[in-house]
N, CA, C and O atoms as a MOPAC input file, in Angstrom:
PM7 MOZYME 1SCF
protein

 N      5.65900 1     9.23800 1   -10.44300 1
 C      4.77100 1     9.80700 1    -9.44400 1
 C      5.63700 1    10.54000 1    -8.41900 1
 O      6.60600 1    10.00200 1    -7.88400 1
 N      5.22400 1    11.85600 1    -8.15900 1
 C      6.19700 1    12.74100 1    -7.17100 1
 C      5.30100 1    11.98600 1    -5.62700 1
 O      4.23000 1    11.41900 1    -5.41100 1
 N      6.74800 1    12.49700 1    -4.68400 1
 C      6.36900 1    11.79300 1    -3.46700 1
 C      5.36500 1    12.66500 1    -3.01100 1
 O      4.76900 1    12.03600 1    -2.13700 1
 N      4.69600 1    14.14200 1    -3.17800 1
 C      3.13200 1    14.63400 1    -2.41000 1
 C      2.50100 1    14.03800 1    -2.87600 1
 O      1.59600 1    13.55200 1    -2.19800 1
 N      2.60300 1    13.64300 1    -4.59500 1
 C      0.91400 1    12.46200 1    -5.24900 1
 C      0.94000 1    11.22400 1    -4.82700 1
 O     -0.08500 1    10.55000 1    -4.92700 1
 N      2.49600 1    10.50100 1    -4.09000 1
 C      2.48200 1     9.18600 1    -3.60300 1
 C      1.85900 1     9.27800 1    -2.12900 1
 O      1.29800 1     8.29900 1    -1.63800 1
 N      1.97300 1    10.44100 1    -1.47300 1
 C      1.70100 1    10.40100 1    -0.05700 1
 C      0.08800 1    10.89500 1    -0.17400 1
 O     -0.59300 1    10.41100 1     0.72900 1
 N     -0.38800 1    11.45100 1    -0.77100 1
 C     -1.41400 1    11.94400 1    -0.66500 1
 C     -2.86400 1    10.29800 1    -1.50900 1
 O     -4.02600 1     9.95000 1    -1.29700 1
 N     -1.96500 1     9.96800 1    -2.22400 1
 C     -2.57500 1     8.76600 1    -2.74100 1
 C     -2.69700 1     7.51100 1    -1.75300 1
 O     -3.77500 1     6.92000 1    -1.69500 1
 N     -1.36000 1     7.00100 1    -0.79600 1
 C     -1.39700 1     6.55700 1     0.30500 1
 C     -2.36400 1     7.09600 1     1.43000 1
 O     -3.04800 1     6.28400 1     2.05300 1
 N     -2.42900 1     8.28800 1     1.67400 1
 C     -2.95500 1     8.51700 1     2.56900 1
 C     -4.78800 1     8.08600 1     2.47300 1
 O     -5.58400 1     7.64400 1     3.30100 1
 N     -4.89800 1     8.49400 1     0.98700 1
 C     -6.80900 1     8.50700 1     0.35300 1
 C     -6.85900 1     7.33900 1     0.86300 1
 O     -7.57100 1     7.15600 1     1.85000 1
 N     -6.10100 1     6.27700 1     0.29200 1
 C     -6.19100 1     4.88000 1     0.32500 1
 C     -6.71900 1     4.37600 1     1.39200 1
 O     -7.81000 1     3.83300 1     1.56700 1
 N     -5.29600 1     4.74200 1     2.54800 1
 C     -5.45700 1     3.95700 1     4.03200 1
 C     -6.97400 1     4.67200 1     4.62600 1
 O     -7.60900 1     4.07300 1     5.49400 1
 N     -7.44400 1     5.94100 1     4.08900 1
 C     -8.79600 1     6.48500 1     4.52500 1
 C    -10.04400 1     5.59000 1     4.53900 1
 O    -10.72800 1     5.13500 1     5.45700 1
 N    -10.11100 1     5.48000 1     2.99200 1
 C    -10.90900 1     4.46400 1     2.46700 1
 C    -10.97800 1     3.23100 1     2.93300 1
 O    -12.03100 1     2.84700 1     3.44300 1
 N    -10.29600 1     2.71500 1     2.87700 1
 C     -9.26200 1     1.33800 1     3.77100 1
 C    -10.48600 1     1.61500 1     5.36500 1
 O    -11.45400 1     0.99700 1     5.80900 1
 N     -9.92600 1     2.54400 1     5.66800 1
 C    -10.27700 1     2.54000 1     7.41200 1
 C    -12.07200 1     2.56600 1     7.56200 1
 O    -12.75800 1     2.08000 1     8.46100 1
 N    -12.41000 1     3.16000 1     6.59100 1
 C    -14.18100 1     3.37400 1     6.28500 1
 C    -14.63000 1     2.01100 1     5.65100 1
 O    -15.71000 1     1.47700 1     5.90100 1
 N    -14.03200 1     1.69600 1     5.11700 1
 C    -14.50000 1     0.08300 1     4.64200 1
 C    -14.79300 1    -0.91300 1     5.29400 1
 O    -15.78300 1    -1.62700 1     5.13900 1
 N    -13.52100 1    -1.07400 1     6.45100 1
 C    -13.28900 1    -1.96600 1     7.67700 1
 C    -14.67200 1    -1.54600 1     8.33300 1
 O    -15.61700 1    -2.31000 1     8.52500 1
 N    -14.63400 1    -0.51700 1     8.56900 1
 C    -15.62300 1    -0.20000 1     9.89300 1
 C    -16.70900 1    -0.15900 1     9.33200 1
 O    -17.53700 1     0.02800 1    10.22200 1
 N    -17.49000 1    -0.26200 1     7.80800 1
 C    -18.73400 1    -0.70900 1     7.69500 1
 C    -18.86500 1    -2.49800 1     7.75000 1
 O    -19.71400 1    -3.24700 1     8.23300 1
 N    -17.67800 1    -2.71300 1     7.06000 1
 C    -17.51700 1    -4.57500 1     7.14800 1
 C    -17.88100 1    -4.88900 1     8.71800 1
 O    -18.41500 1    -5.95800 1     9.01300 1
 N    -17.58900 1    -3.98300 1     9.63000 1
 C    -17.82100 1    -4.45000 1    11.15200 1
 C    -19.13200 1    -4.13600 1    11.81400 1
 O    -19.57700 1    -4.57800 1    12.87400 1
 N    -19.74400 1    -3.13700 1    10.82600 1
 C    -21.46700 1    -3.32600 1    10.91600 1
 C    -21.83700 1    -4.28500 1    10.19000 1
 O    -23.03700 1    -4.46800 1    10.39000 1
 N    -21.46700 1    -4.93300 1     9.51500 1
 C    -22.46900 1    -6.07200 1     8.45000 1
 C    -22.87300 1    -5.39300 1     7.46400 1
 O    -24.04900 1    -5.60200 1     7.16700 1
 N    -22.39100 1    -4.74400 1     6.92100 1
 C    -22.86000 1    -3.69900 1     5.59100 1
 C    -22.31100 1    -3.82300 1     4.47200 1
 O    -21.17600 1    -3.38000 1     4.29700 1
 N    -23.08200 1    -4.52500 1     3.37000 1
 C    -22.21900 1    -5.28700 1     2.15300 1
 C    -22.11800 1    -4.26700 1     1.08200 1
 O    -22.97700 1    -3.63800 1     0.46400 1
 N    -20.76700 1    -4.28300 1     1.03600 1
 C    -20.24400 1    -3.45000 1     0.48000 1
 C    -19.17900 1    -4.07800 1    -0.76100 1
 O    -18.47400 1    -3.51200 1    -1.59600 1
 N    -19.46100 1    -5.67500 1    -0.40900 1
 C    -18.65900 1    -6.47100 1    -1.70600 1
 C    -18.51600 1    -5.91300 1    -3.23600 1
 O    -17.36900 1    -5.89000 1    -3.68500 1
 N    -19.33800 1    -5.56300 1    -3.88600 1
 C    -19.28300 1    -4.82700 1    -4.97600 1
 C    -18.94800 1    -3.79300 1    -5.44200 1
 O    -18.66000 1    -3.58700 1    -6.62100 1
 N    -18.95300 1    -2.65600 1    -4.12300 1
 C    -18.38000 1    -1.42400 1    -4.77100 1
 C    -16.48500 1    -2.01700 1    -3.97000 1
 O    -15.34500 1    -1.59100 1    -4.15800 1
 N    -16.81900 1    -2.67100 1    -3.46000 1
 C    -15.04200 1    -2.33800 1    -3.07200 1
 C    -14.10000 1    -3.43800 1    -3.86500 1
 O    -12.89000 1    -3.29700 1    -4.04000 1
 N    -14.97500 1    -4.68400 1    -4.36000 1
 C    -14.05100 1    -4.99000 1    -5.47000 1
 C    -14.21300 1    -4.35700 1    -6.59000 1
 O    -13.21200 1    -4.64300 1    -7.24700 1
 N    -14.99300 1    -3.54500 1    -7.31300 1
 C    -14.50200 1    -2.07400 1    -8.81000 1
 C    -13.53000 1    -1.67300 1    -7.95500 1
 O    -12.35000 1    -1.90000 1    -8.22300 1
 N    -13.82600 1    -1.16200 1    -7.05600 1
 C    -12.78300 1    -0.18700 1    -6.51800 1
 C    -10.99700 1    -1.10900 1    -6.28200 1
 O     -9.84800 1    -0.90700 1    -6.67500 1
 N    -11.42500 1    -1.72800 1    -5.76300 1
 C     -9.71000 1    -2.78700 1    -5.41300 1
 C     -9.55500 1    -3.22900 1    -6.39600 1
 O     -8.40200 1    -3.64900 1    -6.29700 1
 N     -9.90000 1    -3.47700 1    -7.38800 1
 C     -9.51500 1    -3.66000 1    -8.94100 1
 C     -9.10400 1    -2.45200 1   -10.02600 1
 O     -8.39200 1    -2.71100 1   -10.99600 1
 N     -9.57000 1    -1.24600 1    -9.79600 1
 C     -9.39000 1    -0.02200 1   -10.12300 1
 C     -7.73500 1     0.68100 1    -9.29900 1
 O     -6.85100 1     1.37300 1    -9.80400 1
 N     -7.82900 1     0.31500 1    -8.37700 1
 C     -6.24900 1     0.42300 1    -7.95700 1
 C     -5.26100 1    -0.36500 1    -8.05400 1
 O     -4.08100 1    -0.01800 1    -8.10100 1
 N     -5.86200 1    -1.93300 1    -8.10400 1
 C     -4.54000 1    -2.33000 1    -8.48100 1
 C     -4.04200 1    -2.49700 1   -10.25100 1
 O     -2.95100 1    -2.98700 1   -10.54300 1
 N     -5.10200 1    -1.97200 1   -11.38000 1
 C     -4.58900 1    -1.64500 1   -12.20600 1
 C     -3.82700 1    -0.10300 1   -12.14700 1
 O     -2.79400 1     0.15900 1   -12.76500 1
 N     -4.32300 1     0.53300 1   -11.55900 1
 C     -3.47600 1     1.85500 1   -11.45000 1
 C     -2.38100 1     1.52700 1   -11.21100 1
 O     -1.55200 1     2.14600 1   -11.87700 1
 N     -1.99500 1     0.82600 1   -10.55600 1
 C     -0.66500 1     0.52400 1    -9.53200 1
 C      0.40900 1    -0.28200 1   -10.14000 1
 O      1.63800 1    -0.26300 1   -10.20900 1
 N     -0.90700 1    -1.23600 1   -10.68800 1
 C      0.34700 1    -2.18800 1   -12.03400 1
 C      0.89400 1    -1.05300 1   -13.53700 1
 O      1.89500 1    -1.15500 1   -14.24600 1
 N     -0.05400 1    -0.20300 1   -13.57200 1
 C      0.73100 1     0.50600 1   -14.75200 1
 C      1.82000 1     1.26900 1   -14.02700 1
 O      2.94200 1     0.99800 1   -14.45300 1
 N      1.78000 1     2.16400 1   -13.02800 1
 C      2.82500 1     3.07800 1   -12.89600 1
 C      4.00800 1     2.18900 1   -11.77600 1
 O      5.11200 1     2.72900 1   -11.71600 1
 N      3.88100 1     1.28700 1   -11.17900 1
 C      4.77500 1     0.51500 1   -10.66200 1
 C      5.32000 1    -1.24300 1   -11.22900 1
 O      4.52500 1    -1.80800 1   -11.98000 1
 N      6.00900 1    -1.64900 1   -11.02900 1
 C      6.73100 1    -2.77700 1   -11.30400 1
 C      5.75500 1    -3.67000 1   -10.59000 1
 O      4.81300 1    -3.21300 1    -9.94200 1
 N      6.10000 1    -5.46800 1   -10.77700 1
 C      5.67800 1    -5.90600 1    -9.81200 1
 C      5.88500 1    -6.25600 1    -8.90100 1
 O      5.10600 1    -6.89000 1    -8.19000 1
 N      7.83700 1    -5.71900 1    -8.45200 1
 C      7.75400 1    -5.89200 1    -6.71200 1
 C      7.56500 1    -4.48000 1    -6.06500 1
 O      7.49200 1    -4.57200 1    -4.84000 1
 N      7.45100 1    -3.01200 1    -6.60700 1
 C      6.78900 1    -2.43800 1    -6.16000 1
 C      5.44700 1    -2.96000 1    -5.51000 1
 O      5.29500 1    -3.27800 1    -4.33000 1
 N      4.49100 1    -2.98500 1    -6.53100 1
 C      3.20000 1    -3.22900 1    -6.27100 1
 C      3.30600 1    -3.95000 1    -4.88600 1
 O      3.01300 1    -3.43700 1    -3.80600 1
 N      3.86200 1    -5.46800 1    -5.12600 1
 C      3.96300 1    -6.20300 1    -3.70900 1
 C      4.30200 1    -5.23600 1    -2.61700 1
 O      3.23400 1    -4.91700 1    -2.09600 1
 N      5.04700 1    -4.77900 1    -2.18000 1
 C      5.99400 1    -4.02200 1    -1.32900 1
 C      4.60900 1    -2.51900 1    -0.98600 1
 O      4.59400 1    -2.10200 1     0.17200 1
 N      3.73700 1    -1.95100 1    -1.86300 1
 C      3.31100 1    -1.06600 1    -1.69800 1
 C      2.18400 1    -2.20600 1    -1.07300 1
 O      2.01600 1    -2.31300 1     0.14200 1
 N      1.69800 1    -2.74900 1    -1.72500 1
 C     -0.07400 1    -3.85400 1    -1.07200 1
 C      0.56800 1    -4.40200 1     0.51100 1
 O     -0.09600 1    -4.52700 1     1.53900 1
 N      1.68100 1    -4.60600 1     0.38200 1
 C      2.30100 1    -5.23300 1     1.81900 1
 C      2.07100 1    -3.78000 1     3.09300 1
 O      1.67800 1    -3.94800 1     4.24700 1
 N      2.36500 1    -2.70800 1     2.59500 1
 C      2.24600 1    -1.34800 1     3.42800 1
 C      1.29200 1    -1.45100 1     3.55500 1
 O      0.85900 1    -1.46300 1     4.70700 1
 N      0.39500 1    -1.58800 1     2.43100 1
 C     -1.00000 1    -1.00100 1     2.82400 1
 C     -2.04000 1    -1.51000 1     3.76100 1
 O     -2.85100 1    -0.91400 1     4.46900 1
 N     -1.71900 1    -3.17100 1     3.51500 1
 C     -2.58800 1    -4.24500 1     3.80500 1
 C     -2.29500 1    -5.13300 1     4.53800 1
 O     -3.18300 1    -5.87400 1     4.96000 1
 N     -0.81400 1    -5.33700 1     4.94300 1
 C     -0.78500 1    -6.13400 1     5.90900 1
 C     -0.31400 1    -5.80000 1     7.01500 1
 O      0.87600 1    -5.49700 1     7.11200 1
 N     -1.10100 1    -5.78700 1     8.01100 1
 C     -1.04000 1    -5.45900 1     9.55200 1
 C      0.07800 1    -6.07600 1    10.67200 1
 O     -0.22000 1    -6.87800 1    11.55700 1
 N      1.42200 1    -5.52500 1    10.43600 1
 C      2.64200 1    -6.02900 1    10.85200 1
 C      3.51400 1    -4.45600 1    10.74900 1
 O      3.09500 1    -3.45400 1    10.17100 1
 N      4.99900 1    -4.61500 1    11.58700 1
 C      5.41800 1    -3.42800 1    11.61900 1
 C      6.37600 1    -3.49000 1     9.90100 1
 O      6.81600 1    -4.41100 1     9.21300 1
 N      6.35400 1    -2.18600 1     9.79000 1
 C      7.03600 1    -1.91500 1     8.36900 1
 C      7.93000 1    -1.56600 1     8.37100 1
 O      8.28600 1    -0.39600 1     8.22600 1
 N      8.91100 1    -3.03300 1     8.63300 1
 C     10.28700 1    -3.23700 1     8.55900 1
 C     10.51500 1    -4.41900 1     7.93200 1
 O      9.95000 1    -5.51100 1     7.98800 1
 N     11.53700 1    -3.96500 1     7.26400 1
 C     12.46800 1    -5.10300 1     5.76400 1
 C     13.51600 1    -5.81500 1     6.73500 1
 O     14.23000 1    -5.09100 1     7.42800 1
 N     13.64700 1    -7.28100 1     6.81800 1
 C     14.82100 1    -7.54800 1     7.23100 1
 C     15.53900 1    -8.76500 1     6.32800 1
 O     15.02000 1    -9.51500 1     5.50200 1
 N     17.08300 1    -8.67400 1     6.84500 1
 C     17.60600 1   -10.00600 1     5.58500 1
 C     17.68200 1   -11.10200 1     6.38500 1
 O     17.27100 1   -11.25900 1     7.53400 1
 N     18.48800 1   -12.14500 1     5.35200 1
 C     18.61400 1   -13.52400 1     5.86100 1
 C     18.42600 1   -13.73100 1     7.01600 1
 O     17.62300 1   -14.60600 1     7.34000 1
 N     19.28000 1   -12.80200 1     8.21000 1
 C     20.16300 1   -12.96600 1     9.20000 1
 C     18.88900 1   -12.41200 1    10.46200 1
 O     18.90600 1   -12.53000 1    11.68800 1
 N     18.12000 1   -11.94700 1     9.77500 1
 C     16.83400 1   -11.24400 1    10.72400 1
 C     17.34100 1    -9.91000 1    11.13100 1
 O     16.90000 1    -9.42600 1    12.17300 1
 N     18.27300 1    -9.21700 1    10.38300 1
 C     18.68700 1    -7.83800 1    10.91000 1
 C     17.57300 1    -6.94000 1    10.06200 1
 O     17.07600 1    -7.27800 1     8.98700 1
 N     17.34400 1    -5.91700 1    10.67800 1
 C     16.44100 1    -4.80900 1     9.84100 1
 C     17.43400 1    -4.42400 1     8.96400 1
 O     18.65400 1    -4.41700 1     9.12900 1
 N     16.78800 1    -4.11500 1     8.04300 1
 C     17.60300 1    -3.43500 1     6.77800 1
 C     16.98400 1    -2.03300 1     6.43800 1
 O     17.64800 1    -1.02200 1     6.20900 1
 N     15.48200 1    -2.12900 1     6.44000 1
 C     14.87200 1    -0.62500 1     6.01100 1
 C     13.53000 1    -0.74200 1     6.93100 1
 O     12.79400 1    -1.71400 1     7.09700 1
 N     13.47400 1     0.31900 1     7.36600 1
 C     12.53800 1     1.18900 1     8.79600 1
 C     11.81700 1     1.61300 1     7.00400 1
 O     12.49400 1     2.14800 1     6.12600 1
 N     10.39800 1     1.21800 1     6.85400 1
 C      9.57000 1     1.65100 1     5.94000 1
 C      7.84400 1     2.44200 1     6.91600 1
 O      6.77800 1     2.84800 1     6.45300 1
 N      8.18900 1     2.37300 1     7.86000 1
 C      7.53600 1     3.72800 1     8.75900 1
 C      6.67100 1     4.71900 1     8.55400 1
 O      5.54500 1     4.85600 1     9.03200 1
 N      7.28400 1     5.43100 1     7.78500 1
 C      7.05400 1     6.67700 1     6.69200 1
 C      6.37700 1     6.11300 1     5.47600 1
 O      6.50600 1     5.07100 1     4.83400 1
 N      5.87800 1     6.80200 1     5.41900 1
 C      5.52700 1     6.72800 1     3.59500 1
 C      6.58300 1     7.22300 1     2.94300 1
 O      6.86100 1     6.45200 1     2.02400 1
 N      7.19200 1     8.00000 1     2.97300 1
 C      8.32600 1     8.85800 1     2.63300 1
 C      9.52800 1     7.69600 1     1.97000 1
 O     10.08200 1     7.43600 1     0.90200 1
 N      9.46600 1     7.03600 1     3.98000 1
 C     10.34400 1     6.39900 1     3.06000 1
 C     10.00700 1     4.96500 1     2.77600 1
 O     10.91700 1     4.13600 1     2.76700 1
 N      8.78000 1     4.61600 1     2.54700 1
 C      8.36000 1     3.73900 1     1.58800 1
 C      8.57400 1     3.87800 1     0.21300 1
 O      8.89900 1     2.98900 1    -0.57400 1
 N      8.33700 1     5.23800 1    -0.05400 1
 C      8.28100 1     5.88900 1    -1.56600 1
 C      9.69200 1     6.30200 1    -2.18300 1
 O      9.91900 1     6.52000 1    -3.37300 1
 N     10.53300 1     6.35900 1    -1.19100 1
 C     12.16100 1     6.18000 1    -1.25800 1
 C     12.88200 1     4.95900 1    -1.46800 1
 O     13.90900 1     4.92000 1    -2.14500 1
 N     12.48200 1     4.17500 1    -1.02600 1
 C     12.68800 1     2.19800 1    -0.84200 1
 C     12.08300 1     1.84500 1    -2.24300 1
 O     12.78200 1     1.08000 1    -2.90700 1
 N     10.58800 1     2.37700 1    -2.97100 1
 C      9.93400 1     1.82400 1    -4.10400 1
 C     10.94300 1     2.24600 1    -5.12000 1
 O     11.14300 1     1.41600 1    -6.00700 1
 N     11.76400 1     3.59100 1    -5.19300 1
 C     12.08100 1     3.99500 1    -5.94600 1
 C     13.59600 1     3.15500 1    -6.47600 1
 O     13.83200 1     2.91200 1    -7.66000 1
 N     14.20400 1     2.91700 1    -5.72000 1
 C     15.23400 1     1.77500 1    -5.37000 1
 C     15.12600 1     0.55900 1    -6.38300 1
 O     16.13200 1     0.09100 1    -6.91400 1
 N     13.69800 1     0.01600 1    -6.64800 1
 C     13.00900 1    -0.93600 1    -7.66000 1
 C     12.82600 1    -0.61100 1    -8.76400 1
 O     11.68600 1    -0.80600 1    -9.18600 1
 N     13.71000 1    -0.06400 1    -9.58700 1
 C     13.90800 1     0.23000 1   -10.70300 1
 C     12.68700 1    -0.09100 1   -11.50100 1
 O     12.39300 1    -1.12900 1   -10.90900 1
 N     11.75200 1     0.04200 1   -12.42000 1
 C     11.03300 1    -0.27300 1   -13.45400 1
 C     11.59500 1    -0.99600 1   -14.32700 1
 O     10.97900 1    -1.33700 1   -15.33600 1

């Protein structure tokens, strides 16, 4: 996957993502179309990525914390910020 179809795929995502939330916060059940749908991406995601990609990409997407890698020692190691360079860091994870 070139990094405009990774960024532009990130970007649909977090869209969708943001329209979902904000009907979930009217009370508007939407359980069914968004698990086809969250099941429809994460097979996409398991074919063209590994599975610590996948982790590492669902962690960007979904969990609400800053997107930074750090080691043992609690030092940052990778500023994942960017999508850019999220999609630079995934690539690192060899298949």
């Amino acid at each position: 996957m070139t990094l405009k179809t990774f960024t532009e795929f990130i970007n649909k995502l977090q869209k969708v993502n943001k329209r979902t939330s904000d009907l979930y916060n009217l009370n508007v059940d939407l359980i069914d179309f968004t698990d086809g749908f969250n099941n429809i991406i994460s097979l996409m995601l398991e074919e063209i990525f590994n599975e610590l990609q996948v982790d590492i990409i669902e962690w960007w997407l979904y969990e609400d914390v800053e997107k930074h890698l750090f080691n043992e020692e609690g030092k940052m190691t990778d500023d994942l910020t960017k999508i850019e360079d999220l999609y630079n860091y995934i690539l690192t994870l060899k298949k």
